[in-house]
C-alpha positions as a Markdown table, in Angstrom:
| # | Residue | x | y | z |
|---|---|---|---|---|
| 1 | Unk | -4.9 | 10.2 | 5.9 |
| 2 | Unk | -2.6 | 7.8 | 7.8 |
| 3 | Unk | 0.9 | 6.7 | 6.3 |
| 4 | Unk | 2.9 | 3.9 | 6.9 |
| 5 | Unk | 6.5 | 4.1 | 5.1 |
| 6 | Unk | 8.5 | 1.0 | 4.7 |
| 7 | Unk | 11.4 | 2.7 | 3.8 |
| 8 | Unk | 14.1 | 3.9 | 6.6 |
| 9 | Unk | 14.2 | 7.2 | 7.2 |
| 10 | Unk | 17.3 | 9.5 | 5.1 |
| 11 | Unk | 17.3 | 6.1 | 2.9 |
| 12 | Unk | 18.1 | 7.1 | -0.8 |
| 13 | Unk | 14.9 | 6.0 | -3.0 |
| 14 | Unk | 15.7 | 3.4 | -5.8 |
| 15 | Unk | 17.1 | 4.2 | -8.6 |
| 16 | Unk | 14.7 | 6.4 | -11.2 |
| 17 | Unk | 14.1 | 4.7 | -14.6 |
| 18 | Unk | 15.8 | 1.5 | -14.1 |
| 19 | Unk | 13.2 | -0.4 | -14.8 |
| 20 | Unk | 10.1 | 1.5 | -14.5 |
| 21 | Unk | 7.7 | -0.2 | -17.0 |
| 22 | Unk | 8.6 | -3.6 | -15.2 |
| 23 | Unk | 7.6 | -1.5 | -12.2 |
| 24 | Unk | 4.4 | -0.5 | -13.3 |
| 25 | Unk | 3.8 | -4.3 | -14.1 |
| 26 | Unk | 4.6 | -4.7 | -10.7 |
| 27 | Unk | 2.1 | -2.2 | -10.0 |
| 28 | Unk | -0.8 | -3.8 | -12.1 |
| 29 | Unk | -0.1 | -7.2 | -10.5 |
| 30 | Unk | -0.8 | -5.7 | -7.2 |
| 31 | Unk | -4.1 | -3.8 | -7.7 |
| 32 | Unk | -5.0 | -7.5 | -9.8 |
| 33 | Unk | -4.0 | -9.6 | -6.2 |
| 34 | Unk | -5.5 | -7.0 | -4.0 |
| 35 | Unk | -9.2 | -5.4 | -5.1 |
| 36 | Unk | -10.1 | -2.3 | -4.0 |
| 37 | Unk | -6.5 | -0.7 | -3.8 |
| 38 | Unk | -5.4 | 1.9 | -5.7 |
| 39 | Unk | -1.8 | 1.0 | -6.5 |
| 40 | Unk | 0.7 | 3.1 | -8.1 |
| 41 | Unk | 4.8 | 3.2 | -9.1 |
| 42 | Unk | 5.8 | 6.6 | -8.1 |
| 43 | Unk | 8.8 | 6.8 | -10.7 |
| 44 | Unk | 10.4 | 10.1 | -9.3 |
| 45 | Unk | 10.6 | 8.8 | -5.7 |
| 46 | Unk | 11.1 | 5.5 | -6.1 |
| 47 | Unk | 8.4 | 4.2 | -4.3 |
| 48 | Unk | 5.2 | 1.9 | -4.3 |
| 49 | Unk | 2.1 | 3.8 | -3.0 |
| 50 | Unk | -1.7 | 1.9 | -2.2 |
| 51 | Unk | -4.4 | 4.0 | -1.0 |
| 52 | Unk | -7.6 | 3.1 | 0.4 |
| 53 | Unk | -9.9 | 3.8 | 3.1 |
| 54 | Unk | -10.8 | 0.4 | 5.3 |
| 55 | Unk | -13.6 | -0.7 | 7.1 |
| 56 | Unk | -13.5 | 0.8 | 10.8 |
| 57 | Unk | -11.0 | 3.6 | 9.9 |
| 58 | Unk | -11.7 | 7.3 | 9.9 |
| 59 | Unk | -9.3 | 8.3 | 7.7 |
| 60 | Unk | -7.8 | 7.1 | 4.1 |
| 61 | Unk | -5.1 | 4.5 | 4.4 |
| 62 | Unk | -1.6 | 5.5 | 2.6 |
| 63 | Unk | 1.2 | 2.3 | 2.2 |
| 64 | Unk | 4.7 | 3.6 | 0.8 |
| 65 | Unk | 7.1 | 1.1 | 0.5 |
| 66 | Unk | 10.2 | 0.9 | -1.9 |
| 67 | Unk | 9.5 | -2.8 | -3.6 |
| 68 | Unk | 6.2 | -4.8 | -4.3 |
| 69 | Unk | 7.0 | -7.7 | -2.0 |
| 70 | Unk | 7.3 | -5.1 | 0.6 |
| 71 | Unk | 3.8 | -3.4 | -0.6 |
| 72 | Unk | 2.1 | -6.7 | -0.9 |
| 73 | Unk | 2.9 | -6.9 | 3.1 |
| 74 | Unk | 2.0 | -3.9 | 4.1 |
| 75 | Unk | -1.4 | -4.2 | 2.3 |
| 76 | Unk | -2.1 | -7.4 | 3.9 |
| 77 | Unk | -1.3 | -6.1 | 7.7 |
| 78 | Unk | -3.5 | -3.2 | 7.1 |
| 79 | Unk | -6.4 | -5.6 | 6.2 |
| 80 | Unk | -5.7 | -8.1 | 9.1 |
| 81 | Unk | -5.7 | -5.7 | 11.3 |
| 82 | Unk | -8.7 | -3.9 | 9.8 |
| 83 | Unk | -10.7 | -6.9 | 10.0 |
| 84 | Unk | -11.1 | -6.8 | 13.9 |
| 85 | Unk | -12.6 | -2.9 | 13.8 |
| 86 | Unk | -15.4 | -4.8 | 10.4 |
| 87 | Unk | -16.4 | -7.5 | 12.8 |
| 88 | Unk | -16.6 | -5.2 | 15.9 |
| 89 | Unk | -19.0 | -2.6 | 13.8 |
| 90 | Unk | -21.2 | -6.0 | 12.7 |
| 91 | Unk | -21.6 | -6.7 | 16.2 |
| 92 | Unk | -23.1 | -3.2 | 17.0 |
| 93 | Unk | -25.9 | -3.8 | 14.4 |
């Protein structure tokens, strides 16, 4: 599985239980604006995780980051730039 953390390194995760339920509406929004995600608030750490595996990759995609807006980017680089390796494996067919 590959992982891409937004967060800098030796960063302090946010704040546990702030506001966790708004996170997990956070959370829900995302996997509703991106199909085929599996989006999740990861209370203890602090984070936003997505999963997936994309077309062209070998391995399971992993996205960390600490807010949704920071999630919602990540997600959508890993598609664009999973789109090139779906269009090369077309072309082979």
């Amino acid at each position: 599985m590959t992982a891409v953390h937004c967060r800098a390194p030796g960063a302090p995760p946010a704040a546990v239980g702030v506001d966790d339920a708004g996170r997990w509406r956070e959370a829900a929004q995302l996997r509703r604006d991106h199909p085929g995600w599996v989006v999740v608030w990861l209370a203890p750490a602090g984070e936003f995780h997505a999963y997936r595996r994309l077309p062209g990759a070998r391995r399971d995609t992993a996205l960390i980051a600490p807010s949704s807006a920071d999630l919602a980017d990540l997600i959508g680089r890993a598609e664009q730039t999973a789109r090139p390796a779906d269009r090369h494996a077309k072309d082979r067919t």
